[in-house]
ROPAFI-563520 format. One record per residue: residue in three letters; z, y, x of N, C-alpha, C in turn. Coordinates in steps of 0.001 Angstrom, whole numbers, padded with zeros to 6 digits, always signed. Layout:
// residues N
ALAZYXZYXZYX ...
// end
This chain:
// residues 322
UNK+005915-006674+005507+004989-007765+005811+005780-008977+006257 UNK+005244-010238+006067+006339-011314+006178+005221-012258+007650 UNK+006090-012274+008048+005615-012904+009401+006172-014751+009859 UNK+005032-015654+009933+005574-016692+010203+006450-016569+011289 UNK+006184-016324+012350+006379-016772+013480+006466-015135+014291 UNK+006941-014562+014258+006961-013086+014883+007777-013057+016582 UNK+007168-012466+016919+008276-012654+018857+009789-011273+018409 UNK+010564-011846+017599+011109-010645+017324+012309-011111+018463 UNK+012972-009645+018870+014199-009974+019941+015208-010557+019131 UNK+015306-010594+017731+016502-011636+016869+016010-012678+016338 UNK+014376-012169+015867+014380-013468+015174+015412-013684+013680 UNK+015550-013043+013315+016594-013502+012361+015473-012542+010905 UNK+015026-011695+011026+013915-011188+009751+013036-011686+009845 UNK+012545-012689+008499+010924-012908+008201+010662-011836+007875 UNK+010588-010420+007572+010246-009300+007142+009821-008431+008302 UNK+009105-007620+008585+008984-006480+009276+008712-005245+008491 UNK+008751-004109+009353+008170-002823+008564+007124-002574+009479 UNK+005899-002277+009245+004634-002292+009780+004172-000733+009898 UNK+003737-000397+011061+003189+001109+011533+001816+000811+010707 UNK+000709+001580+010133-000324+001311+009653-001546+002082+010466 UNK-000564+002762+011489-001824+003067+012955-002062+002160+013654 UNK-002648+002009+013695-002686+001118+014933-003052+001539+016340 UNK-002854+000848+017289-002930+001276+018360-003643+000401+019419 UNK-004657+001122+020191-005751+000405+020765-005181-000419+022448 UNK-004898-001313+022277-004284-001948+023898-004210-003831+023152 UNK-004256-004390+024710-003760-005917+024487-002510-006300+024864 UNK-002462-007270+023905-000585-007776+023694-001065-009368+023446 UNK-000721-010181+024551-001246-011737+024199+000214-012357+023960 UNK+000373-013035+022286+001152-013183+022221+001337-014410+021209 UNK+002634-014894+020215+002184-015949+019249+001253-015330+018047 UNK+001385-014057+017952+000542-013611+016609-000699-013366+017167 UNK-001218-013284+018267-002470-012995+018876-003910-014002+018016 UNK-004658-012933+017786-005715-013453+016746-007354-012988+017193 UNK-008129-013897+017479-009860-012988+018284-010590-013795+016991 UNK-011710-013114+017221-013133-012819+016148-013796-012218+017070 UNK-015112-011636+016170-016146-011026+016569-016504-010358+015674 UNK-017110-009578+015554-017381-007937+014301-019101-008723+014199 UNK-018816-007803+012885-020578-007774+012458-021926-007732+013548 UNK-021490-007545+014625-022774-007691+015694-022236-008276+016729 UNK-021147-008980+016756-020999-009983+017642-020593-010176+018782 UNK-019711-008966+018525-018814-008603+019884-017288-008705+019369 UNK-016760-009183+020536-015262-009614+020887-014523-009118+020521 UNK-013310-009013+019591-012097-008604+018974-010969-009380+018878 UNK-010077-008687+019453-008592-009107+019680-007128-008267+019385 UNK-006479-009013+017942-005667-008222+017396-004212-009068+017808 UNK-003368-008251+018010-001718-008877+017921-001110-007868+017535 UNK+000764-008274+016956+001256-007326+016820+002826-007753+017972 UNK+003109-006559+017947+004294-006052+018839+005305-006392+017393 UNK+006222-007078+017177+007236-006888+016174+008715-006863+016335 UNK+009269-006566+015770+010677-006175+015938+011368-006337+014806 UNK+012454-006395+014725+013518-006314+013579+013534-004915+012804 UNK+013886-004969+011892+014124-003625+010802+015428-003621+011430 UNK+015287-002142+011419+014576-000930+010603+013592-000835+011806 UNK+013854-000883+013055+012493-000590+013841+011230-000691+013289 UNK+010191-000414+013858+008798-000068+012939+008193-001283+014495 UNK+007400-002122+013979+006466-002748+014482+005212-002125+014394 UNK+004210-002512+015475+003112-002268+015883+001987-003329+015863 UNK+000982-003010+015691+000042-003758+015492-001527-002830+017244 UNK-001742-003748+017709-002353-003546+018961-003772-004036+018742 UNK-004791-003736+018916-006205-004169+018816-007399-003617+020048 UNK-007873-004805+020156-008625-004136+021413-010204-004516+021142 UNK-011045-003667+021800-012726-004373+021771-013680-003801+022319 UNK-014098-003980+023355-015350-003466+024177-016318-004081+023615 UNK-017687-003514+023502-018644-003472+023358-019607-003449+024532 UNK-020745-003877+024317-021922-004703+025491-022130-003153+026199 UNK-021888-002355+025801-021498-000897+027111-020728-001039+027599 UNK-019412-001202+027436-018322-001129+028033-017423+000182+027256 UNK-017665+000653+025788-017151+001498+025377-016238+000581+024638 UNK-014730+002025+024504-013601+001395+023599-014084+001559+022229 UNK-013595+001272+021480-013738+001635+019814-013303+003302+019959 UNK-014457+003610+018886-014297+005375+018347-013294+006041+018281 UNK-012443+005353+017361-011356+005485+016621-010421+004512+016682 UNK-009078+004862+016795-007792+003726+016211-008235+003120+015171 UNK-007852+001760+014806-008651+001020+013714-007269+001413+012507 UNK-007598+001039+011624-006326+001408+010589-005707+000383+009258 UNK-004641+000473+008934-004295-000514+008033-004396-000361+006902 UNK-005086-001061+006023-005365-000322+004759-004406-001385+003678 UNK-003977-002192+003835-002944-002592+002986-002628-004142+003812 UNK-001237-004430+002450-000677-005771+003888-000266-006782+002300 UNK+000124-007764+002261+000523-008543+001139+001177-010019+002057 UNK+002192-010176+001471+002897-011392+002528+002503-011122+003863 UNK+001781-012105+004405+001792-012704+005572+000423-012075+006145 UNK-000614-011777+004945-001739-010755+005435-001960-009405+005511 UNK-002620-009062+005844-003517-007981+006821-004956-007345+006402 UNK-004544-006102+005553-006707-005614+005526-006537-004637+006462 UNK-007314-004475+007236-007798-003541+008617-008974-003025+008174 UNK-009215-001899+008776-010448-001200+008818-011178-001149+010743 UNK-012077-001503+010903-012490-001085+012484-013577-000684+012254 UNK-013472+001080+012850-014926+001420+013330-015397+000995+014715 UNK-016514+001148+014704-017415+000367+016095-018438+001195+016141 UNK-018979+001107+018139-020170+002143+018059-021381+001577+018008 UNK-022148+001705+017414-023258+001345+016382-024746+001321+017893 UNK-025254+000154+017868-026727+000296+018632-027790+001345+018194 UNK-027930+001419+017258-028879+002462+016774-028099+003836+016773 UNK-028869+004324+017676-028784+005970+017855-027094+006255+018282 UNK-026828+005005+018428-025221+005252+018687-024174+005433+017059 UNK-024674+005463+016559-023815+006176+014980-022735+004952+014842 UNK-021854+005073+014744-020742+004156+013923-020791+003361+012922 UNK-020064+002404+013031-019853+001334+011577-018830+000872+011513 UNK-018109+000575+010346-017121+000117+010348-017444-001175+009341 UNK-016119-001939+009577-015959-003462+009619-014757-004051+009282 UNK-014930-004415+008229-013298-004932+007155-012903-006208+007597 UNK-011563-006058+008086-010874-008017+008210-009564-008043+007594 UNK-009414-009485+007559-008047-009482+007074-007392-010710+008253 UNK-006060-009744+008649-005297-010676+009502-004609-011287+008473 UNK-003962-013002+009122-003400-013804+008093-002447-014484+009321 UNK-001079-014602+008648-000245-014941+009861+000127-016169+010522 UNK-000387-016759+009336-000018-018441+009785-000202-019439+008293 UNK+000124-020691+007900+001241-020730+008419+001044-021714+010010 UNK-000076-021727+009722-000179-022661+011682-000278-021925+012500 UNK-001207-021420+012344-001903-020393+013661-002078-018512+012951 UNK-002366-017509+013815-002716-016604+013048-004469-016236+013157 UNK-005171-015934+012476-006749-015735+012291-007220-014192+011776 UNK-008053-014062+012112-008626-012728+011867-010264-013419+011080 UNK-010043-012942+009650-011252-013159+008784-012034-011507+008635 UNK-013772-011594+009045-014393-011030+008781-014651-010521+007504 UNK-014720-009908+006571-015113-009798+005165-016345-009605+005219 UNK-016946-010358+005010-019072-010440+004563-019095-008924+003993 UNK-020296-008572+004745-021222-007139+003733-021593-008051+002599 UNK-022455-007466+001748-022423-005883+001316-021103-005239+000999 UNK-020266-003932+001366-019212-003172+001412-019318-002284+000011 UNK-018632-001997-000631-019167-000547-001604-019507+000634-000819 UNK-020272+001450-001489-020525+002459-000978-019317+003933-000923 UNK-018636+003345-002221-017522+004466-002123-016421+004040-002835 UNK-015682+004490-002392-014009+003633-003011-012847+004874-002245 UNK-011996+004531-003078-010810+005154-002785-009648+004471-001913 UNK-009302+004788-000450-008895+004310+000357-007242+004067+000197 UNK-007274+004925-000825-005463+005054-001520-004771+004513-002346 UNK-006200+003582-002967-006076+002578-003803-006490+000732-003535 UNK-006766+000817-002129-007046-000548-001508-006059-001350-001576 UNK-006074-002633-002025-004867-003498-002185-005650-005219-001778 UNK-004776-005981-001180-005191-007244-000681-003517-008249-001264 UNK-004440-009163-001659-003840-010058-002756-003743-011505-002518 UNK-002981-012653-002801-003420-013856-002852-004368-013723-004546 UNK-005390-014971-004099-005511-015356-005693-004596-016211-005985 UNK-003798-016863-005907-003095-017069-007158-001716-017233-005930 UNK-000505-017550-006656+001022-017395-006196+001024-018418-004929 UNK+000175-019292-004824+000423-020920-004075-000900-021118-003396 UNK-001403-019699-003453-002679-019965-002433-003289-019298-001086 UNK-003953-020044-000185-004168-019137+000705-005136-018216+000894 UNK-005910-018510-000144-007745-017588-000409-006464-016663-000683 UNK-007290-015360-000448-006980-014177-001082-008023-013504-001346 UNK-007899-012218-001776-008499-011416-002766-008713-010017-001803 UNK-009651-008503-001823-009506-007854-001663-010278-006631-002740 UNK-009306-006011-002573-009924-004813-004205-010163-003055-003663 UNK-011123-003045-003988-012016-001384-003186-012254-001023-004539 UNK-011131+000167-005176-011831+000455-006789-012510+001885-006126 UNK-013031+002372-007292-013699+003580-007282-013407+004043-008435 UNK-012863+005471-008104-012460+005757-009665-013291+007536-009584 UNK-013672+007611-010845-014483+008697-011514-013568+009506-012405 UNK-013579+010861-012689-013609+011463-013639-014320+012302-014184 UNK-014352+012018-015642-015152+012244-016674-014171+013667-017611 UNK-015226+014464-016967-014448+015778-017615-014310+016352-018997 UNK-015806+016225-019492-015706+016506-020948-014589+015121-021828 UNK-014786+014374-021314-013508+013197-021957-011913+013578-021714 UNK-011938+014314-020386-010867+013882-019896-009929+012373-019422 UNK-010716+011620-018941-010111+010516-018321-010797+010077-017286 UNK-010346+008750-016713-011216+008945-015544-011339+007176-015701 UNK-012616+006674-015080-013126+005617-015414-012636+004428-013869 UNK-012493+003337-014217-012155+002755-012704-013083+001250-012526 UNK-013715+001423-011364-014135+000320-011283-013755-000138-009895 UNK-014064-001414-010106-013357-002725-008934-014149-002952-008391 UNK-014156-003119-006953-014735-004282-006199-014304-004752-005446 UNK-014002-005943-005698-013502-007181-005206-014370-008843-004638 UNK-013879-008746-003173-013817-009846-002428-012804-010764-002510 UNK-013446-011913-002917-012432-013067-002929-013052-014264-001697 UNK-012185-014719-001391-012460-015411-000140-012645-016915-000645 UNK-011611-017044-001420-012334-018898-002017-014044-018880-002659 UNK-014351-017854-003224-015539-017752-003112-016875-017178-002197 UNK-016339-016758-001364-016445-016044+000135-018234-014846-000913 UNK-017678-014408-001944-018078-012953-002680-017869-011970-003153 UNK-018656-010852-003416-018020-009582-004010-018474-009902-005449 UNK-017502-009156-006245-018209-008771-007750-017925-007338-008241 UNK-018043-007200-009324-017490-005551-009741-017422-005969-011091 UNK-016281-005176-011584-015966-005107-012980-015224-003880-013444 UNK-015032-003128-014514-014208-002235-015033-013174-002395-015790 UNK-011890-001929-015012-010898-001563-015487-010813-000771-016746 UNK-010120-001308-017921-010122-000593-018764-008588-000129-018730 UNK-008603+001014-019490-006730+001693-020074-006253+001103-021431 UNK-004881+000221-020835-004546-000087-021941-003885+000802-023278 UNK-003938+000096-024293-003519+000938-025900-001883+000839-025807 UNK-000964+000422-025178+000299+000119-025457+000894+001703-025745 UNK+001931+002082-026353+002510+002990-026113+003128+004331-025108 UNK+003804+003746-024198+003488+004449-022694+002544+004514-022251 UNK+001442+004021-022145+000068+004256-021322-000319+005393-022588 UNK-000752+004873-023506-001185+006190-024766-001096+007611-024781 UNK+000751+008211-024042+001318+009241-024174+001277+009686-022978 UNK+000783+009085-021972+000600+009120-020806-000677+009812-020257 UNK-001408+010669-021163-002855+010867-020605-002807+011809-019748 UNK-002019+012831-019864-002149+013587-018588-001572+013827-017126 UNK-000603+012075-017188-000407+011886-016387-001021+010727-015580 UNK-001773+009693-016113-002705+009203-015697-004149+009879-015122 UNK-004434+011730-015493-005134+012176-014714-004938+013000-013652 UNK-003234+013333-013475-002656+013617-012368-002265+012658-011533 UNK-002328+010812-011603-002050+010215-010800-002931+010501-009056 UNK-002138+010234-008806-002863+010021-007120-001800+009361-006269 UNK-002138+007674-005923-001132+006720-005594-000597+006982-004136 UNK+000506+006563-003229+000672+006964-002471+000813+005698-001545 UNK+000999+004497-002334+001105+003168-001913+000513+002279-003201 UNK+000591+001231-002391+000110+000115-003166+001191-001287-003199 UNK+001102-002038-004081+002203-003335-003947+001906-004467-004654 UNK+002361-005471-004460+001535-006420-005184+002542-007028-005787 UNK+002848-007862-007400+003905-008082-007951+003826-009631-007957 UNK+002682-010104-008601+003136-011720-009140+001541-011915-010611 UNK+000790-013156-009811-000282-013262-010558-001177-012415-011042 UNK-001917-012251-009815-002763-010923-009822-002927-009722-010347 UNK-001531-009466-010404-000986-008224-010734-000628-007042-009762 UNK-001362-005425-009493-001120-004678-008530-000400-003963-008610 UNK+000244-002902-008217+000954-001499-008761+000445-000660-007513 UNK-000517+000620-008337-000529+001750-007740+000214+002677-007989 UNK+001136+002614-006890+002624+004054-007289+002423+005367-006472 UNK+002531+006184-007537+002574+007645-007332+003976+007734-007513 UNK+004953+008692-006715+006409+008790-007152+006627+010197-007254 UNK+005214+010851-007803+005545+012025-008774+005614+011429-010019 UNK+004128+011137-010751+004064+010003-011513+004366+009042-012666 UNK+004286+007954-011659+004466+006926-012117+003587+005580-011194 UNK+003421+005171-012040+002923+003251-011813+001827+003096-012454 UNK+000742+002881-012200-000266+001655-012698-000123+000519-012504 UNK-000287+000006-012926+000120-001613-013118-001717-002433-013401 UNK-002376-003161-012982-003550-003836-012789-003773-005306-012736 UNK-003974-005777-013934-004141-007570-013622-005585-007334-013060 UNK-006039-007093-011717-007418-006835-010961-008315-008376-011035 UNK-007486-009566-010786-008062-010939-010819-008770-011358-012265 UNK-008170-010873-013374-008299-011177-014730-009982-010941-015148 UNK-010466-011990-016177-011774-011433-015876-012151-010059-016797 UNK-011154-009975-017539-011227-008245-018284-009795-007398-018151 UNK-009796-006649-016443-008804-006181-016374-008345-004923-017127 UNK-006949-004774-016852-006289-003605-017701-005353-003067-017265 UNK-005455-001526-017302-004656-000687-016530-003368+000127-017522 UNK-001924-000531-017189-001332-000173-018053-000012+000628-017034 UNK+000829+001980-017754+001057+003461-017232+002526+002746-017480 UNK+003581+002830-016321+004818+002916-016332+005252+004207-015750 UNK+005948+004878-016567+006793+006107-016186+007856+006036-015359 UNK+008322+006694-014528+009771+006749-013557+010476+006895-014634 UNK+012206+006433-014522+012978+006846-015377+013417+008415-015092 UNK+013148+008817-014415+013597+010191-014071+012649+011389-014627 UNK+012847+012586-015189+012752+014017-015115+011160+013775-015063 UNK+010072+014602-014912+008496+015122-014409+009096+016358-013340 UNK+008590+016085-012523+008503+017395-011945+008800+018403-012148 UNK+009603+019407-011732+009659+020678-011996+008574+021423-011648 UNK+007763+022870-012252+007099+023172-011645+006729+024002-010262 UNK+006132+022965-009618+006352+024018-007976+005908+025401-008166 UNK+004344+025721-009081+004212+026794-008782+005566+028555-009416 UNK+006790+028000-009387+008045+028794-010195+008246+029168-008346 UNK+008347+027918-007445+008786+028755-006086+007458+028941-005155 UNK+006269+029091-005649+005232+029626-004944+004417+028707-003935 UNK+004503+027263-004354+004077+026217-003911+003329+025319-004662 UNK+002420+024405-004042+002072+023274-005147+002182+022132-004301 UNK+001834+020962-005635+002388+019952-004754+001546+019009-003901 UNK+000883+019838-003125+000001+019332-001720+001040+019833-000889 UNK+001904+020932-000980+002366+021388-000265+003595+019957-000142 UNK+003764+019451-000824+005707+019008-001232+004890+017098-001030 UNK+006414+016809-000647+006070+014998-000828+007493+014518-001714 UNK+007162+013897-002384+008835+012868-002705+009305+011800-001821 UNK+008564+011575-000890+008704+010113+000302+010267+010664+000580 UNK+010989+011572+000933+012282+011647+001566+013325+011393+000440 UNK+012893+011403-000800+014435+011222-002011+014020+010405-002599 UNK+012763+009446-002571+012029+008958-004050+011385+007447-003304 UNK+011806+006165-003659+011143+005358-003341+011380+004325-004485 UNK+009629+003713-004402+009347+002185-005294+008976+001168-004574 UNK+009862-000098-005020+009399-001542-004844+008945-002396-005453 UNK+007832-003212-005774+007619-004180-006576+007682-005554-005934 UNK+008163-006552-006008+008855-007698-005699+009012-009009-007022 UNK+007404-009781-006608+007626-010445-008031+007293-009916-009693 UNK+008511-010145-010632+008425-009263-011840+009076-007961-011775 UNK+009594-007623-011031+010297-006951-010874+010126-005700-009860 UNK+009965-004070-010366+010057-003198-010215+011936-002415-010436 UNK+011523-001982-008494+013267-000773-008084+012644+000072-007783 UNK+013639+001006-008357+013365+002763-008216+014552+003265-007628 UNK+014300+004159-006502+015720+004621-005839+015703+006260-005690 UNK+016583+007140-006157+016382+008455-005829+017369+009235-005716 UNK+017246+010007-004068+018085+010967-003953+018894+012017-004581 UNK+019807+012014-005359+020518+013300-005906+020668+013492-005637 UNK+020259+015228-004792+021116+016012-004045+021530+017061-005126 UNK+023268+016919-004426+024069+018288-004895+023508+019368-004528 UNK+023403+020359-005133+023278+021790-004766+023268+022675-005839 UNK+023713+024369-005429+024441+024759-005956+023626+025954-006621 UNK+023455+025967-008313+022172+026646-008616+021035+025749-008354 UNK+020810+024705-008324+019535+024099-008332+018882+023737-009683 UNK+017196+024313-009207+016073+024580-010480+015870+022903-010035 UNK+015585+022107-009173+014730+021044-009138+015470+020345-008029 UNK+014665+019146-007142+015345+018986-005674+014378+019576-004691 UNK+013270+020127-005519+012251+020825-004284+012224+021650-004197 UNK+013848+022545-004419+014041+023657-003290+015399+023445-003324 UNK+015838+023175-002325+017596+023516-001906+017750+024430-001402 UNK+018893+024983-001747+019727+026573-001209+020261+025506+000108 UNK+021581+025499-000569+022382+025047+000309+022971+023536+000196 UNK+022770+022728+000890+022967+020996+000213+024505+020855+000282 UNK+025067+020392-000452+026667+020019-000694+026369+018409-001114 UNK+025637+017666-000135+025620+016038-000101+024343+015710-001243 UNK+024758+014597-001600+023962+013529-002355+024537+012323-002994 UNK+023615+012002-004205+024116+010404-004238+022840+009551-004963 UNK+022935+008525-004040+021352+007826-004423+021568+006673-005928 UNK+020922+006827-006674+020917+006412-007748+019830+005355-008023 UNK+020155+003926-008265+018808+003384-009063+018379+002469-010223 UNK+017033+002190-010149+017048+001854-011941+015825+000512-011534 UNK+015830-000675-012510+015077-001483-012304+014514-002326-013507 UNK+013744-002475-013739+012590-002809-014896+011190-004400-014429 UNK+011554-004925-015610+010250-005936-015257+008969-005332-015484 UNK+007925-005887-015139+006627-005236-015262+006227-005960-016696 UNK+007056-006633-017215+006448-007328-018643+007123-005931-019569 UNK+008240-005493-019214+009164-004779-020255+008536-002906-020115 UNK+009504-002719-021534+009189-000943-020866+010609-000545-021384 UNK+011552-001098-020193+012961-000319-020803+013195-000329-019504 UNK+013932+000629-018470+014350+000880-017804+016137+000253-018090 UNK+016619-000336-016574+018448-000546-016256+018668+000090-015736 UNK+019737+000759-016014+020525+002006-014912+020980+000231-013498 UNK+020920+001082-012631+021617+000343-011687+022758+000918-011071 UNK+022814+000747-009448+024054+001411-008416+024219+003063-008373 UNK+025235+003589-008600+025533+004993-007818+025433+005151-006889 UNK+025338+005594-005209+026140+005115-004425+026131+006437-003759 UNK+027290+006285-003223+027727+007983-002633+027338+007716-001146 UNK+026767+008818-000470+027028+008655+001063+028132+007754+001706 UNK+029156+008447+001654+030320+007515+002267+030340+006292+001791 UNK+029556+005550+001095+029652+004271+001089+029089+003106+001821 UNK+027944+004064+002459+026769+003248+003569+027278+003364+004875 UNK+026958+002385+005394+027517+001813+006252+026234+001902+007409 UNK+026334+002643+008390+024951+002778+009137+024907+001945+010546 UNK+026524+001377+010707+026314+000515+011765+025617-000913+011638 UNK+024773-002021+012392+024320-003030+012414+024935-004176+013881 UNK+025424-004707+013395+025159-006142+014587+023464-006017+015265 UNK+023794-006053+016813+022413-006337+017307+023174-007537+018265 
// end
């Protein structure tokens, strides 16, 4: 997340790495941002930030005309530059029941603000696929996208629809994502119905990437008025199959050897090789005899993968200047 103005002890990163719990307390500070929720009670968000690699915090507080805290920790459901989509539940006047209440923090570049997102909400969407956007490269409206995706069994595919809040028009609309015909997306069908994203990223002209790093990439012009969902493959291997060592893969994550960035046109892929001796896959090691991280980088216009860096352990350097 890129921060105008952050209280960092260096100061020297516009960047942070952002906790996506949040945590319920007050922090009055330069990022400090108040509103009021859908019924009109007091909300006050800041974040605690720090330099990378440290993990920054995000703090939110809000009593209600009882004097109760919020239900629940409020949560981060995606970040893009300088903004912020949050989720806050709240305890509800009627019968007490809960509601929750979508904003987007925005960091500056003057001040920082906390925008309400107007109901009507969808009724159902996939929380794994939430992504918040500028509309366009040079603007400050942004965008927010709640798809809902279906599958259709006798077809075998699964259908996706959008809903999206845009703030220069301060409305929702809905439209369907279609799958594009290109080649990789084509050969791709049964891995487009094993996707399940693990992050979200935003590239350049309303363009998204939902990355799975079993996978692959969806790629989404969501702003476009007839969007299209087109399938980038990892350059690496499919999976071995877990169920050979008596596992599946709810059990297993790739987050510790396997990471994607999208930045602009441009998609990096980075992944752990670990040595080991007799190894069926990397999701089971005997005995580890090291590693070496390998990566590969591709535009989102192209479908050719660049080998990139080798790099052996002993080449990283883990000390930092503080």
């Amino acid at each position: 997340m890129a921060m105008q103005d952050h209280p960092s002890p260096c100061g020297r990163h516009p960047q942070i790495l952002l906790d996506r719990n949040c945590l319920v307390g007050q922090l009055e500070n330069s990022t400090t941002a108040k509103t009021k929720n859908s019924k009109g009670h007091h909300l006050e968000l800041s974040f605690k930030a720090v330099d990378p690699p440290a993990i920054s915090l995000c703090l939110v507080s809000c009593v209600d005309q009882t004097g109760e805290l919020l239900p629940v920790d409020p949560r981060i459901l995606g970040e893009s530059g300088g903004s912020v989509l949050l989720a806050f539940t709240f305890f509800g006047s009627v019968h007490h029941l809960p509601f929750t209440d979508y904003f987007v923090y925005k960091a500056g570049p003057n001040f920082p603000c906390l925008h309400l997102i107007p109901r009507p909400y969808p009724s159902s969407f996939e929380a794994n696929l939430v992504a918040i956007l500028p509309v366009n490269d040079n603007s400050e409206d942004f965008a927010v996208v709640f798809p809902h995706v279906e599958y259709f069994g006798l077809e075998s595919r699964k259908h996706y629809t959008l809903h999206i809040y845009r703030s220069d028009a301060n409305d929702w609309h809905t439209q369907v994502a279609h799958i594009a015909e290109d080649n990789e997306t084509r050969i791709a069908k049964r891995k487009l119905l094993l996707h399940d994203a693990m992050s979200v990223a935003y590239a350049e002209n309303g363009i998204i990437g939902w990355i799975d790093l079993w996978w692959g990439i969806l790629l989404c012009n969501v702003l476009d008025k007839k969007p299209i969902i087109r399938f980038v493959p990892l350059p690496v291997p499919e999976p071995c199959d877990a169920s050979e060592f008596h596992l599946t893969f709810e059990n297993l994550t790739p987050r510790p050897h396997r990471h994607v960035t999208i930045f602009n046109d441009l998609i990096k892929f980075v992944e752990l090789d670990f040595h080991v001796q007799d190894a069926f896959c990397n999701m089971k090691r005997g005995k580890d005899y090291g590693w070496m991280a390998r990566t590969w980088s591709r535009s989102i216009y192209s479908d050719i993968w660049h080998d990139g860096e080798h790099v052996p352990p002993d080449s990283i350097c883990t000390c930092c200047e503080w």
